[in-house]
C-alpha positions as CSV (number, residue, x, y, z in Angstrom):
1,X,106.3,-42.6,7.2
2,X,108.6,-40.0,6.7
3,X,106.1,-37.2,5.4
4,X,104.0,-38.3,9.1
5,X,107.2,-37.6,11.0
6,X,107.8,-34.2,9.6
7,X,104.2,-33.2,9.2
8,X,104.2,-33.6,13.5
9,X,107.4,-31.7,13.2
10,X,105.6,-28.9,12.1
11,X,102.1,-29.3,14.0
12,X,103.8,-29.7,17.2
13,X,105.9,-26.5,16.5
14,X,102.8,-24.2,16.6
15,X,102.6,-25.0,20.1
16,X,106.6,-24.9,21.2
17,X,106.4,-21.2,19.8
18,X,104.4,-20.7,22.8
19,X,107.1,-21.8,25.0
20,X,110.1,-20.1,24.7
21,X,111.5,-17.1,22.9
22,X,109.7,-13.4,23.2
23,X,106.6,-15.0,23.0
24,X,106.6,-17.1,26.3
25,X,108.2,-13.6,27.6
26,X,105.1,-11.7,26.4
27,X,102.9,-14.3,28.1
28,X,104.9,-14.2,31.3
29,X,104.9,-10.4,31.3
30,X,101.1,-10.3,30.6
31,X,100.7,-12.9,33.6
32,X,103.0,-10.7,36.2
33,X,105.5,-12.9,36.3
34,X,109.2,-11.4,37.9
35,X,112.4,-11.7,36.9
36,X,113.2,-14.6,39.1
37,X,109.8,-16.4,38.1
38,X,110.7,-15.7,34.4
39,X,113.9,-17.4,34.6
40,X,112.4,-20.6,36.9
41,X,109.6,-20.8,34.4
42,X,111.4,-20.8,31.1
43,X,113.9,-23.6,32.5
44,X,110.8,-25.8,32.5
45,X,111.8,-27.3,29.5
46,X,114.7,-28.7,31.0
47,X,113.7,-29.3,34.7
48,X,111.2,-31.4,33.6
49,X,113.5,-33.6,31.8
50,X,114.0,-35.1,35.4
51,X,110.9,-37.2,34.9
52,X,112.1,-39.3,31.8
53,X,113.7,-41.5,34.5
54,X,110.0,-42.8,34.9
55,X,110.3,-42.9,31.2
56,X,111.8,-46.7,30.7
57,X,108.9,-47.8,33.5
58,X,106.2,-46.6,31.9
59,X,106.9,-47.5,28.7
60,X,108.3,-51.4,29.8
61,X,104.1,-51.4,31.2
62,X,102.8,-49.8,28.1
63,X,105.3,-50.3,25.4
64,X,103.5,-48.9,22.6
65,X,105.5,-45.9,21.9
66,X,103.3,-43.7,19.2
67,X,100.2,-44.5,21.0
68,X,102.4,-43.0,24.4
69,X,103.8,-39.6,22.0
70,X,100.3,-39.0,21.5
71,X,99.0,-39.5,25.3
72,X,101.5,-37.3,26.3
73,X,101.2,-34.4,24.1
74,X,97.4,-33.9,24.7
75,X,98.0,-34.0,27.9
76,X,100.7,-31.5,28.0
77,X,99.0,-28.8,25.4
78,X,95.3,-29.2,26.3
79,X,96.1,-27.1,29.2
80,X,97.3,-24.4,27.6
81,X,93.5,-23.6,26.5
82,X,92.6,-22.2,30.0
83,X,95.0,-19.8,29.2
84,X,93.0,-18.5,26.9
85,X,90.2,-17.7,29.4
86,X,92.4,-16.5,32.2
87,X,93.8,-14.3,29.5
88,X,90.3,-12.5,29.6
89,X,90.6,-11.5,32.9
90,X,92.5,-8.7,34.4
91,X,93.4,-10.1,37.4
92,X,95.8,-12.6,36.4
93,X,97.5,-14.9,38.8
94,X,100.7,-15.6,38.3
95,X,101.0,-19.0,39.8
96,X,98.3,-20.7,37.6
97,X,100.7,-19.7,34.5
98,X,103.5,-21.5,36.2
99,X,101.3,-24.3,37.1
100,X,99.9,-24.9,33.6
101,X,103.4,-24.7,31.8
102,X,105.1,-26.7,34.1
103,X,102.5,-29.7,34.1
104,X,102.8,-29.4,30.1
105,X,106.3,-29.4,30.5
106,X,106.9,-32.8,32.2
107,X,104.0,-34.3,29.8
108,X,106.0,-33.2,27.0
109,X,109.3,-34.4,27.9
110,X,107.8,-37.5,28.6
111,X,106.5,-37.6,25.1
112,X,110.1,-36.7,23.4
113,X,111.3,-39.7,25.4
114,X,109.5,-41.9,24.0
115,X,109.3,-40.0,20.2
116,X,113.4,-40.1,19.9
117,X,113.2,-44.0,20.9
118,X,110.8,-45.0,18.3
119,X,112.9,-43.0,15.9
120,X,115.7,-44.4,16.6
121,X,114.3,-47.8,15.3
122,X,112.3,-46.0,12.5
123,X,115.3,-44.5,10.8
124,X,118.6,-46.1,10.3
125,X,121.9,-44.6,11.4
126,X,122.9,-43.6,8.0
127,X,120.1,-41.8,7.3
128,X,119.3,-39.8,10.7
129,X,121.4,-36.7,9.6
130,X,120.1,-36.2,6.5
131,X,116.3,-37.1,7.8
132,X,116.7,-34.8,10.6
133,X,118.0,-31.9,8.4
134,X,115.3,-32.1,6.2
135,X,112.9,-32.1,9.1
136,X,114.3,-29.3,11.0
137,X,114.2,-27.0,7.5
138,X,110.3,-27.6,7.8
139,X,109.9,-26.9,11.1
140,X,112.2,-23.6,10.4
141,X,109.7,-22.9,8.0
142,X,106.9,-23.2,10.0
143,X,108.6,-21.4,12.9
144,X,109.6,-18.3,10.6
145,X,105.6,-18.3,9.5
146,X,103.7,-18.8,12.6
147,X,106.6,-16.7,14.7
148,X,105.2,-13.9,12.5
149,X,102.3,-14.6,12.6
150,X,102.1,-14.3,16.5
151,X,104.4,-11.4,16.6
152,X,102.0,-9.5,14.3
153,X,98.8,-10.8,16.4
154,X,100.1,-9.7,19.5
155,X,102.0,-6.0,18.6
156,X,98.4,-5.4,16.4
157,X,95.8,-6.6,18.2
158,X,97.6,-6.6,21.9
159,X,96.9,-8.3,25.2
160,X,94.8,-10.1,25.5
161,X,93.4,-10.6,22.3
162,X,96.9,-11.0,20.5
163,X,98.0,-13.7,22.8
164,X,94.5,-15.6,23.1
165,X,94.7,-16.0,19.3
166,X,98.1,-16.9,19.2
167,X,97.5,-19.5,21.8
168,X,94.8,-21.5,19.8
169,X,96.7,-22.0,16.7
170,X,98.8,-23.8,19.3
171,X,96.5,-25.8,19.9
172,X,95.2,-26.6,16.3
173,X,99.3,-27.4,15.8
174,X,98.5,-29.9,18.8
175,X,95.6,-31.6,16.9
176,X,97.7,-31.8,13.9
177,X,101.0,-33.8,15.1
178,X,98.0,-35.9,16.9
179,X,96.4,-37.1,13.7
180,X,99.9,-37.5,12.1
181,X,101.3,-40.0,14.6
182,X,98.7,-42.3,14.3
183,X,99.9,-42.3,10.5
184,X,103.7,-43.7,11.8
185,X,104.3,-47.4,12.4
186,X,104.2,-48.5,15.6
187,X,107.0,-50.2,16.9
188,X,106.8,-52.5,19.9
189,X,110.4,-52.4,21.6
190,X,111.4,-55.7,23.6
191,X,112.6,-54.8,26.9
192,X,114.6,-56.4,29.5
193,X,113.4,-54.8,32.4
194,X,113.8,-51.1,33.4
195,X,116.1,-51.3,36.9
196,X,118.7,-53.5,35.0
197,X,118.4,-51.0,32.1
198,X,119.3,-48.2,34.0
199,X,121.9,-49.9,35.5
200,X,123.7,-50.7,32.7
201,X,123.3,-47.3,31.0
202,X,124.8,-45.5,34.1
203,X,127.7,-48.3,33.8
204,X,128.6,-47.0,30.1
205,X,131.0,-44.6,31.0
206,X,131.2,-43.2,27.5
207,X,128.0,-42.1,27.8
208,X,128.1,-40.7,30.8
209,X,130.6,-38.1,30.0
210,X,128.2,-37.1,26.9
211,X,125.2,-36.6,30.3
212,X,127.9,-34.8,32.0
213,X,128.7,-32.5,29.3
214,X,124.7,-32.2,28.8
215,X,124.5,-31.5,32.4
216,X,126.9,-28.3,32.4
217,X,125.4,-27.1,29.3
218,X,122.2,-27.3,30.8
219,X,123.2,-24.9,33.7
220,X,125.4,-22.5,31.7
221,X,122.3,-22.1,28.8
222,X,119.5,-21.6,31.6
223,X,121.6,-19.2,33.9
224,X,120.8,-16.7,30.9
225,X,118.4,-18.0,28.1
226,X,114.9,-16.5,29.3
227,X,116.7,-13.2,29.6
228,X,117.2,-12.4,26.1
229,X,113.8,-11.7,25.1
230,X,112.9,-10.1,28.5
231,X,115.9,-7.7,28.2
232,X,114.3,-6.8,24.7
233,X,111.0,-6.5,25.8
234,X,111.2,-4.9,29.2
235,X,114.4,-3.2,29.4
236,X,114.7,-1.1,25.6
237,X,110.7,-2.1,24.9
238,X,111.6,-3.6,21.2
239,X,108.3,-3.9,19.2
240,X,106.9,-7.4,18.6
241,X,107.0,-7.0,15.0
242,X,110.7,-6.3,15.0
243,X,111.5,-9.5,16.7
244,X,109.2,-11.5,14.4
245,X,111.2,-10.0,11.5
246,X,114.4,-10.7,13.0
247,X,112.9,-14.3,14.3
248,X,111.8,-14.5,10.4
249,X,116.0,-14.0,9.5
250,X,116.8,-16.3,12.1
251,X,114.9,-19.3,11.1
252,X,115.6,-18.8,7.1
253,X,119.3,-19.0,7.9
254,X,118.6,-22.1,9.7
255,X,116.8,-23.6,7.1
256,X,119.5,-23.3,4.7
257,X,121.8,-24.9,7.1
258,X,119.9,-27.3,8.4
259,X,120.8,-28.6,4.9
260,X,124.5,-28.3,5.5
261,X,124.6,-29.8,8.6
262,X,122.3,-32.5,8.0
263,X,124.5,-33.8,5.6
264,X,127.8,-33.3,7.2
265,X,126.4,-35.0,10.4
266,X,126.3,-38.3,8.1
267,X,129.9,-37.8,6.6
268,X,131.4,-36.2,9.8
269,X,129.9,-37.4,12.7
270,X,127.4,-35.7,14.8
271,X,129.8,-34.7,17.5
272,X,131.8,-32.6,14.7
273,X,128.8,-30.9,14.4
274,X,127.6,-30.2,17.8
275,X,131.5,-28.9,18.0
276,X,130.8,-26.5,15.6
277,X,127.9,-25.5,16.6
278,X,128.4,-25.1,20.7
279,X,132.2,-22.8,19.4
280,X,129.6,-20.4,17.4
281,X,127.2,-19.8,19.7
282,X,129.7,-19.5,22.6
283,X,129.9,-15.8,20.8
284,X,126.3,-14.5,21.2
285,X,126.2,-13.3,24.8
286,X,129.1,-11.2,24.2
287,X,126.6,-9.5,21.4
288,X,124.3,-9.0,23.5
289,X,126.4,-7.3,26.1
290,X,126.5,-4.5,23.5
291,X,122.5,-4.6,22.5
292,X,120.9,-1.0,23.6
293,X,118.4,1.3,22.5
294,X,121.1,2.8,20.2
295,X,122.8,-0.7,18.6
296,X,119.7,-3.4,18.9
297,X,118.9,-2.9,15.3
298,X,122.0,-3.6,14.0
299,X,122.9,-6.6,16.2
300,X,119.5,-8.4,16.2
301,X,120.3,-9.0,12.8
302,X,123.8,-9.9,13.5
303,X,122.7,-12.5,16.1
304,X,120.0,-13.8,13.8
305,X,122.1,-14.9,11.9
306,X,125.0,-16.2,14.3
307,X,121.7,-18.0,15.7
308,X,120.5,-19.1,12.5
309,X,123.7,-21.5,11.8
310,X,124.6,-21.7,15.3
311,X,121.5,-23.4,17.2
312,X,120.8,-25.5,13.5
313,X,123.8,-27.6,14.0
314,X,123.3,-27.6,17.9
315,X,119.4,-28.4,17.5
316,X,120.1,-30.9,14.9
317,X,123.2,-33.0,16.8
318,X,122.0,-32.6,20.7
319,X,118.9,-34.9,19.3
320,X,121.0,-37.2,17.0
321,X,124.3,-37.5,19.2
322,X,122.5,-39.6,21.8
323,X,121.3,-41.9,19.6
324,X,125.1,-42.5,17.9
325,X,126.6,-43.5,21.5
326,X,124.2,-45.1,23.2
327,X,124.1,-48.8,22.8
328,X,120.7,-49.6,22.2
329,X,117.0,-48.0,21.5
330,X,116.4,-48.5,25.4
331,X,114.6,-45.4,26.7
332,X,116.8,-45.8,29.4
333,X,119.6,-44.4,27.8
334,X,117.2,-41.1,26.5
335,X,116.1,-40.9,30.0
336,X,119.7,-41.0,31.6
337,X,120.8,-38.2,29.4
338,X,117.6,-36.0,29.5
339,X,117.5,-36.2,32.9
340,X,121.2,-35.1,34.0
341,X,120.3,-32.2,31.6
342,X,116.7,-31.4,33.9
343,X,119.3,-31.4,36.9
344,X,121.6,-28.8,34.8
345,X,118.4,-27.0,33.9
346,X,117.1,-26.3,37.7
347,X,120.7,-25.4,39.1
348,X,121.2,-22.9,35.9
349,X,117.7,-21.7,36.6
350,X,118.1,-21.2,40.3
351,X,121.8,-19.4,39.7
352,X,120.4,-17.1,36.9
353,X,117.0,-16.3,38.2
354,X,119.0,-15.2,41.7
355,X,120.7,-13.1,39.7
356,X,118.9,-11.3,37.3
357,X,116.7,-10.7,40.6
358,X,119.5,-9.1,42.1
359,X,120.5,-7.1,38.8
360,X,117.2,-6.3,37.7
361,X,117.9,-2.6,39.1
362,X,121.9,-1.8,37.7
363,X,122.3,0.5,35.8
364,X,125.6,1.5,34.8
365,X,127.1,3.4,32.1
366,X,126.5,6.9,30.4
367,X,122.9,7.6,28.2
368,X,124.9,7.3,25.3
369,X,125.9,3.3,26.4
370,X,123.7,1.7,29.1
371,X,124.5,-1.0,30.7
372,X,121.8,-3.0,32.5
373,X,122.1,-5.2,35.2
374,X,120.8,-8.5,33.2
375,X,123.8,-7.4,30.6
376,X,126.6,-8.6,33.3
377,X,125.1,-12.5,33.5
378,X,125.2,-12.0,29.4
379,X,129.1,-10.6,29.4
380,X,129.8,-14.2,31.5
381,X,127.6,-17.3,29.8
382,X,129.5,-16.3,26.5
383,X,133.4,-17.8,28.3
384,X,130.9,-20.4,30.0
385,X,129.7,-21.6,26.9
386,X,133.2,-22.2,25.5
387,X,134.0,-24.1,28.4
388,X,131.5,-27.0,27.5
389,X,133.2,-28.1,24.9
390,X,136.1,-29.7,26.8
391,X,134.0,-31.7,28.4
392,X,132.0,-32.6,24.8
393,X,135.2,-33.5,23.5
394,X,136.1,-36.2,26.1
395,X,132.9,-38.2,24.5
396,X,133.7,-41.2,22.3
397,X,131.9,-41.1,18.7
398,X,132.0,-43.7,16.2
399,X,132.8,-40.7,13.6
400,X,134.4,-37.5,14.7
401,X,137.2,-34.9,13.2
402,X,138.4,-32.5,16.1
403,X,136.9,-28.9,16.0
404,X,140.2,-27.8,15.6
405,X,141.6,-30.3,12.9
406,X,138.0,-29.2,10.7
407,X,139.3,-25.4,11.0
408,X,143.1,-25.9,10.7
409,X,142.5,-28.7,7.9
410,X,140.1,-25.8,6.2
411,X,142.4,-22.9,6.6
412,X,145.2,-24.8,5.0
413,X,143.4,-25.9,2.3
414,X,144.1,-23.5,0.2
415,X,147.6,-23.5,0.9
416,X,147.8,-27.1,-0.2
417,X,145.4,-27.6,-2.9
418,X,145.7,-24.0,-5.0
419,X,145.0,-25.6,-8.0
420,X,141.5,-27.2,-6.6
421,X,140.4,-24.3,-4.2
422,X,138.5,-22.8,-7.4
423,X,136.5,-26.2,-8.0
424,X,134.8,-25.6,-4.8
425,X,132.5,-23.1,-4.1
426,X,131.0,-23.6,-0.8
427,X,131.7,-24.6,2.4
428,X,130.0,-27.8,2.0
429,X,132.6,-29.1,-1.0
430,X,135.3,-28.0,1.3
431,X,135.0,-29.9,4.1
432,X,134.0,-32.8,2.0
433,X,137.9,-32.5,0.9
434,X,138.9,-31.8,3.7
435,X,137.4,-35.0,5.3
436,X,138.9,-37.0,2.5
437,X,142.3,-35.4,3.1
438,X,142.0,-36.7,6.6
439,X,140.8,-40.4,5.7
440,X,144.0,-40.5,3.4
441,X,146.1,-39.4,6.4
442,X,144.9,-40.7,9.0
443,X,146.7,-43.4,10.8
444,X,145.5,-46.7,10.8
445,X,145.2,-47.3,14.6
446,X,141.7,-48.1,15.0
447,X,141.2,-45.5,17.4
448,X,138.3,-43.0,17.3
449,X,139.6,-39.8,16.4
450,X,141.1,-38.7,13.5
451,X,145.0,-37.6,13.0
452,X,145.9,-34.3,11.7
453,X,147.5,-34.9,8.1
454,X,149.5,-31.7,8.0
């Protein structure tokens, strides 16, 4: 079952390397799409999340969940095939490329709905760190291969070839997470009626504040996301092949950590994680405020590999964190929280898309440091970012150690323990210490945090 799971891992990431990144840029470019369009479209992903609140309906009718994954994603990437048509012509019109990704947008959220429910009764809680790790290292794998792959096909053999090519290994990935769902268990969930569902998920106040936090994130992430790769593409004119190389950096780093954070998820808690992971990446837009024709060699790499452990531990606890506080495998509860972060999605769209609109002609600075308009919005999502993580760190978690216990409890460590520091080797034996100092000192209050024992 578990080889089925991870083999659609990795089909269905052929085709999400079309969506997002400097590839989706490079097909938006090649379809005329403007800055403000670029930003709208690339929010998709989240926007569409609004329609998982028709998730628990349809699936309370039809509550075969695999046989609903696999509905979903052919309907979503199927489309992505007249793409490759439209792609022969030179008159290319824009709105049909916003059209096609946003209908496969709102198929596919539809289909991670009801993919993260069955899951959820598939794998046990014990095991979901560990599992997910595991998966996300293959689909890092297959992202660092196929991201390439289509970087090489489309600086080589250009538009439109480079991009039609690119587009039907997509769609072979689509055919391949189709015949390995029908290799998972199906598992009928009992439900109790969709309204009352809802109702009672938006009366869990706990988990609210985690759709809350979701929602914020959602706005800060898309008032700047699709403007990374355009920046590179448009603004210094980075070749293809460079990004794929530093894409290539990005996603080994994640593999490795995947690996970490997989199994600190299990011991820590996924919120300890997510943490971690929303403090390090709150440091990549400052990067990028310095990224120019002279310094983008340099700091790619240097945000490869911020990325690489960064969006690993985010990637792997955003998924797994719902499914620790909610209180059932209800869709309802996946559907709540995905679409609070849609909302967040289309206001952070909106806002950023306005913007980079009006920025798209500043230019400030001297030759020898540029500043372009688009590098402003990146100089204020970094501070933004931060923010969030008040708000993640009013949710309850069943397991948690406070961001700032893990560092302080770490840094002290070898002030403490001098005589054990050299039996450890890696950050992974620290903080398994460093957990067990905590469980020794902490309190025994029942509450869901734990004390600081220095």
């Amino acid at each position: 079952m578990k080889f089925y799971l991870n083999l659609e891992g990795v089909g269905s990431t052929l085709y999400a390397l079309l969506t997002q990144g400097a590839v989706f840029t490079g097909l938006a470019l090649a379809f005329n799409l403007d800055e403000f369009l670029i930003g709208l479209t690339a929010s998709f992903p989240m926007i569409a999340q609004l329609f998982q609140v028709l998730s628990p309906m349809v699936v309370e009718k039809f509550p075969r969940r695999r046989a609903l994954v696999n509905f979903f994603n052919i309907s979503a990437r199927t489309p992505w095939a007249i793409l490759i048509l439209l792609l022969a012509f030179k008159e290319r019109n824009p709105t049909i490329f916003v059209l096609i990704f946003a209908l496969s947008q709102i198929f596919g959220t539809l289909a991670g709905n009801a993919w993260t429910s069955l899951v959820r009764d598939l794998i046990s809680e014990s095991e979901r760190g560990n599992f997910f790790g595991k998966r996300n290292v293959y689909i890092s794998l297959a992202s660092l291969i196929f991201f390439y792959i289509y970087s090489l096909l489309i600086d080589w053999l250009k538009d439109p070839l480079g991009y039609q090519l690119s587009i039907a290994i997509g769609m072979l990935g689509t055919f391949i997470s189709f015949w390995s769902m029908l290799k998972v268990p199906e598992v009928q969930l009992k439900s109790s009626g969709a309204r009352a569902e809802v109702r009672f998920v938006f009366q869990d106040k706990n988990f609210m504040k985690l759709c809350t936090f979701y929602f914020v994130w959602n706005v800060v992430i898309a008032f700047t996301s699709p403007f990374f790769s355009y920046h590179l593409l448009k603004n210094l004119h980075v070749p293809f092949s460079y990004i794929g190389v530093t894409g290539v950096l990005s996603s080994i780093v994640a593999m490795i950590f995947y690996f970490v954070w997989g199994k600190l998820s299990d011991k820590l808690g996924h919120k300890s994680i997510a943490m971690v992971g929303v403090f390090i990446v709150s440091f990549l837009p400052t990067m990028w405020f310095f990224m120019n024709n002279l310094t983008y060699r340099y700091l790619m790499i240097a945000d490869a590999i911020v990325t690489g452990i960064g969006w690993s531990a985010i990637n792997l606890s955003f998924l797994t964190l719902p499914m620790e506080v909610a209180q059932s495998s209800s869709t309802a509860y996946f559907a709540t929280y995905s679409a609070f972060g849609g909302v967040g999605g289309l206001v952070g769209a909106l806002i950023g898309g306005a913007t980079a609109k009006l920025l798209s002609n500043v230019y400030l600075g001297p030759n020898s440091f540029p500043i372009y308009g688009l590098q402003i919005m990146f100089l204020v999502s970094g501070p933004l970012r931060a923010f969030t993580l008040r708000l993640l760190g009013r949710v309850r978690a069943r397991r948690y150690v406070p961001l700032k216990t893990l560092i302080a409890n770490a840094l002290f460590l070898s002030r403490d323990n001098a005589s054990e520091r050299t039996n450890y080797s890696n950050i992974y034996e620290i903080l398994k210490i460093v957990k067990k100092k905590i469980e020794e000192k902490e309190e025994d209050d029942k509450t869901w945090r734990v004390k600081r024992w220095w």
